[in-house]
N, C-alpha and C positions, 0 to 999 in steps of 0.2 A: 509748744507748751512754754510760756515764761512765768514768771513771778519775781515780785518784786523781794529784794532782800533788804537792800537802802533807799532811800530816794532817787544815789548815784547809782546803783548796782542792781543788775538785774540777771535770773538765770533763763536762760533761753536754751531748753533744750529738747531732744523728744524719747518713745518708746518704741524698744524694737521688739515685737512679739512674731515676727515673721522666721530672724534667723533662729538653727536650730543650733549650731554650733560655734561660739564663740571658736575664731581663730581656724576654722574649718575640724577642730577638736575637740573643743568643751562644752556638753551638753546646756541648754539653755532652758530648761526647763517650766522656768519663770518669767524668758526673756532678760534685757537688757535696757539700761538706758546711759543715753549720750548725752553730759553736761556742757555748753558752754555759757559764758560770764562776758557781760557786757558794761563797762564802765562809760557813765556821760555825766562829765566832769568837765572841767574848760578843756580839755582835751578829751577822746574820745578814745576807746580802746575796747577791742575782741578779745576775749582771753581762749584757744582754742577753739578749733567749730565739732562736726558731729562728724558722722559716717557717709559720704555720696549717696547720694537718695535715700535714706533712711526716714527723711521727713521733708515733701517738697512746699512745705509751709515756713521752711527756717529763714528763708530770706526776707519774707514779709515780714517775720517777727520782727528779726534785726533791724527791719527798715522802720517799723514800726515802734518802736525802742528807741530810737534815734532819733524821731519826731523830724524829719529833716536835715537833720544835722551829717553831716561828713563822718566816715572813719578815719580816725587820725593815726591808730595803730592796731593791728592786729597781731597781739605775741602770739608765739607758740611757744608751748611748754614741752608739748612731746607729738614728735612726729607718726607716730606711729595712725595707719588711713581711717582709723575707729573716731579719730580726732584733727586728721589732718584734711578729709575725705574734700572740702570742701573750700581750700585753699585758692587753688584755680580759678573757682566761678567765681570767689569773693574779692578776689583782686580785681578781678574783670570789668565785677558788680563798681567798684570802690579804687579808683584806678590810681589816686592820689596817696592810700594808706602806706605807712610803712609797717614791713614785716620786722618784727622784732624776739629774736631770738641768739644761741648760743653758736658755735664754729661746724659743731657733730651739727645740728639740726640745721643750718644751712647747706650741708654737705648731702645731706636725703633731702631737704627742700628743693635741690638742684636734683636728684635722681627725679623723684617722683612729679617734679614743675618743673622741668629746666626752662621752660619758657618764664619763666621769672623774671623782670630786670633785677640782676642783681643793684644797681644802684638805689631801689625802694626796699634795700636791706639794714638792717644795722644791727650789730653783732653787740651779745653783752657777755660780761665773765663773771665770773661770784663777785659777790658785793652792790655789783653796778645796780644804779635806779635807775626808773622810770620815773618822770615827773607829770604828772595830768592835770595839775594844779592840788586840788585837795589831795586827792591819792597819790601817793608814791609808792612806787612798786620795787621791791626789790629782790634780786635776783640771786635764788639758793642753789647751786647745782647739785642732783644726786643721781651723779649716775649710775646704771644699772636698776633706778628704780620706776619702769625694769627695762629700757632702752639707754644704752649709751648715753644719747643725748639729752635723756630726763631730766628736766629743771625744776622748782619750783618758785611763786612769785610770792610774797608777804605784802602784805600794804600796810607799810608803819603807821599810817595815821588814823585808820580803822581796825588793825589788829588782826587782820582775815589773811589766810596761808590758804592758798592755790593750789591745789597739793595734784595735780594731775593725774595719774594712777594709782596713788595712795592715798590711802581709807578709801578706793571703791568697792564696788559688789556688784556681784550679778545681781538679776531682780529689775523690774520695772518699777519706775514710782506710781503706784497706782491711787493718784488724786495726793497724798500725802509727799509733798516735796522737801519740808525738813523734819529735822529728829523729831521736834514738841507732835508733829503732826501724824508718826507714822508707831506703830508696834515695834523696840527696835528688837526684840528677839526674833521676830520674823524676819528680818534681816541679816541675824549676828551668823547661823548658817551658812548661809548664801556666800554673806561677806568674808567666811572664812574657807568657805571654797575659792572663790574668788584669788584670795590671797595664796592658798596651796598648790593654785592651777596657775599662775600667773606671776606671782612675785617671789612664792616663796625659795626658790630656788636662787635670789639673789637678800636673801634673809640677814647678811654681815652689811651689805650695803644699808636695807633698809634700815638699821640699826644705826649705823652711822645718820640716815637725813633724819632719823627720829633722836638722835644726840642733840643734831643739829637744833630742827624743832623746839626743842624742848625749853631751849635760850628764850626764845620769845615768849613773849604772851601772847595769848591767839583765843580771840574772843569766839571766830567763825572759821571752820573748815570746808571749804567749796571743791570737792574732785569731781572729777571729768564724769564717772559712774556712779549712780548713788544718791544719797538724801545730804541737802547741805545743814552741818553740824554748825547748828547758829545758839544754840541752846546750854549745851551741856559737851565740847566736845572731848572734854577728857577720858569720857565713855570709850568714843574709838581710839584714843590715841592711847588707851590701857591695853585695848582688844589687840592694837598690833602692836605695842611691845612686847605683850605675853606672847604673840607667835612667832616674832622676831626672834626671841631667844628659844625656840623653838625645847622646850622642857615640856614634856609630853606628862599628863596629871596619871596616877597609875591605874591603868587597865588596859584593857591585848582587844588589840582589832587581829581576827583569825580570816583570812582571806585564801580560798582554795578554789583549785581546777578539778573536775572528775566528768569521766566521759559517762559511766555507769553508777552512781553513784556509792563508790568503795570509798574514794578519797572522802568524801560528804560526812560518811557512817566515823573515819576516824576523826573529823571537825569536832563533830558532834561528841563524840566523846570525853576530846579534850577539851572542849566549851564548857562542859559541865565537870570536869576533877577540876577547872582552873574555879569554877563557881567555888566547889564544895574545900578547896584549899582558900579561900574570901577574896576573889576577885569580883570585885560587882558592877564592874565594867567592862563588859565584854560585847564586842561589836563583829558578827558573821557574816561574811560578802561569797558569794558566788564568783568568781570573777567572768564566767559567761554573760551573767546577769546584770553584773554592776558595772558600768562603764569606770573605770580608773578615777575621775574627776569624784566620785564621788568617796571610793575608799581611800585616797589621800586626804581629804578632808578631815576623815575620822583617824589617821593614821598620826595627823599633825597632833592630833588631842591627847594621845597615850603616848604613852612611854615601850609598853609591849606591844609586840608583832611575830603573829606564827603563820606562816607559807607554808603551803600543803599543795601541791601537782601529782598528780598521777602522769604514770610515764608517756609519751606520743613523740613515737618516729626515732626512738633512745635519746628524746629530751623531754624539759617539760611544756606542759601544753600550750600552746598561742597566746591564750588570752593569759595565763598568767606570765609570759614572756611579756608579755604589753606590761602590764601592771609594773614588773619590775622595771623592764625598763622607764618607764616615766618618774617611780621613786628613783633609779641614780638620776633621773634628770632635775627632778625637783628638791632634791637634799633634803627630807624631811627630819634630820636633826638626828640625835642620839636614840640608839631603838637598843632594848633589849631580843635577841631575836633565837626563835624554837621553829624548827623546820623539822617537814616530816614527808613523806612521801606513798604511794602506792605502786604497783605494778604487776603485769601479767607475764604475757612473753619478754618483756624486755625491761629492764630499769630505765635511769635517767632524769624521771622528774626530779629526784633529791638531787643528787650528782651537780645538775645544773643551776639548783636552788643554792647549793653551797659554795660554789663560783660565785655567785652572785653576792652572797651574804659574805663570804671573805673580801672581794674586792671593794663593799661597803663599810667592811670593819679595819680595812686597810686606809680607807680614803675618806672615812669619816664616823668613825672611833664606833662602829656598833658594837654589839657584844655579843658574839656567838656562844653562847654556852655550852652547849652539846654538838657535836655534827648532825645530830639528827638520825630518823630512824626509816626505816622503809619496809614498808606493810605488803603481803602478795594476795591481787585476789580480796575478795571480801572478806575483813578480817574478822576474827570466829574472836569471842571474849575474852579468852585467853592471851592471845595476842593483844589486843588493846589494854588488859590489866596488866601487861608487860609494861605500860609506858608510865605506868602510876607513878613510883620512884623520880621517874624525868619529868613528869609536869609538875609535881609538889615540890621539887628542888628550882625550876622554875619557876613558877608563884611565889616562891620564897623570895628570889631578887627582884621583883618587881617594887 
């Protein structure tokens, strides 16, 4: 799949509707796609390749693109195999090119190729250019977004930011390759799943390359996933500040485990006193049913969040044990947070809900309002009318 962007500049990439999970864990429901960016200017240059076998068409592209002409350089921006997959055969392919990249990405260039000569290497630090005649490339480091060795390249003379795993999204490009061309709501989704499964857990960094960023003017945004922002890119570059500072707009994602459905009946209750106290964003997850990938996404958007397990084995249940662990792994930001529980023979789902909600209010300022409360057995109305007081005093901080 290519298209032309400049005369010089072309994107060569493809679609992955095969794999099911991103990273062997994030549901792909729409698929994926692989950008790389090819410059043929008095010098010639790869900007990233795709995934190993992902698309056994990528090399005629390139060759194709090239019109005969030599590779003079192939950067890498980010090592990581989604974009590096492909390194190997193209040096092979292309035996004269030099690899151009940062000290960390030569350090996994050498893991994952060590058959590399290192002498068709050369290393660059912030600041440093690229010359290819018209284009100059220059060289932004941001690490951790979201690999160590994360860079990013700008090309002063055309204005266009390289941005490697920033501003992408899940999603195949289906026939539409930039913004003018595609729905972007049907994207902005995707994109911010993307961003909460994937980046959002180094959200002070991305902040920093979007500081960065922000110095230049930047006419086109090219990432390695996604549609290239040739048009209007201020659109995405609004969408990841706002989840950068991760300020959640006010309403309660309510996320619960139930074996029988007792925990469900007390959801459900509180769904609707948080309705009738004016909360008009309220989002219900299963967590049997909802893979995590997708209640993170909704978790980034609000501000509240209420955990509900019922008790299993005198803890709480698996799937909502998955769920939290993934929020301390991906830091999704300041939460106001209401926990509640159920049980039969045995407690525990709360007990280890509030371990959990303490050592996030300890390590990243939540705000536990109540300890919460713990329901036995399917609870009879009385006891759910019991909670009214604590959910109206909750809705009220939201």
């Amino acid at each position: 799949m290519t298209a032309k962007i400049l005369d010089t500049l072309h994107f060569i990439g493809t679609n992955d509707r095969n794999k099911t999970l991103f990273e062997s864990n994030w549901p792909l429901p729409f698929g994926i796609s692989y950008n790389s960016y090819l410059i043929t200017d008095k010098k010639t240059a790869l900007l990233d390749t795709i995934e190993y076998g992902s698309d056994r068409s990528y090399f005629e592209d390139v060759a194709a693109m090239l019109n005969g002409r030599d590779l003079d350089y192939l950067v890498i921006l980010h090592m990581e195999p989604d974009h590096a997959g492909m390194i190997g055969e193209l040096l092979q392919r292309y035996p004269s090119t030099t690899v151009v990249t940062n000290a960390r990405a030569l350090k996994l260039l050498d893991i994952y190729f060590p058959c590399v000569d290192k002498s068709r290497t050369r290393e660059v630090k912030e600041g440093d250019s690229l010359d290819l005649g018209h284009h100059k490339l220059q060289f932004v480091m941001t690490p951790m977004v979201h690999w160590p060795e994360s860079m990013m390249a700008y090309c002063t003379t055309e204005q266009i930011l390289f941005s490697q795993d920033a501003f992408g999204t899940f999603g195949t490009l289906d026939g539409g390759i930039f913004d003018d061309e595609i729905n972007l709501e049907y994207y902005k989704d995707e994109m911010l799943r993307y961003y909460t499964n994937i980046i959002g857990r180094f959200s002070a960094q991305v902040a920093k390359a979007l500081q960065k960023a922000s110095t230049l003017p930047i006419r086109i945004i090219c990432p390695v996933h996604g549609p290239v922002w040739r048009t209007d890119p201020k659109v995405v570059f609004d969408w990841y500040s706002n989840w950068a500072a991760s300020k959640g707009e006010k309403g309660v994602v309510l996320a619960y485990a139930t074996m029988y459905s007792h925990t469900q009946r007390t959801t459900d209750y509180i769904a609707r006193k948080l309705s009738e106290n004016g909360i008009r964003d309220i989002r219900v997850f299963n967590v049997s049913n909802t893979h995590p990938s997708f209640i993170l996404r909704e978790i980034w958007k609000y501000n509240g969040l209420v955990l509900g397990s019922c008790s299993y084995n005198t803890g709480m249940h698996p799937n909502m044990h998955h769920l939290c662990h993934e929020i301390e792994i991906m830091q999704p930001g300041k939460k106001k947070v209401f926990l509640f529980g159920g049980y039969s023979w045995s407690g525990g789902g709360l007990k280890h809900l509030q371990l959990f909600a303490q050592n996030m209010q300890e390590r990243h300022q939540w705000e536990l309002l109540n300890p919460g409360t713990e329901l036995a057995g399917y609870p009879a109305a009385h006891d759910l009318a019991g909670l009214d007081p604590l959910i109206a005093s909750y809705a009220a901080t939201l």
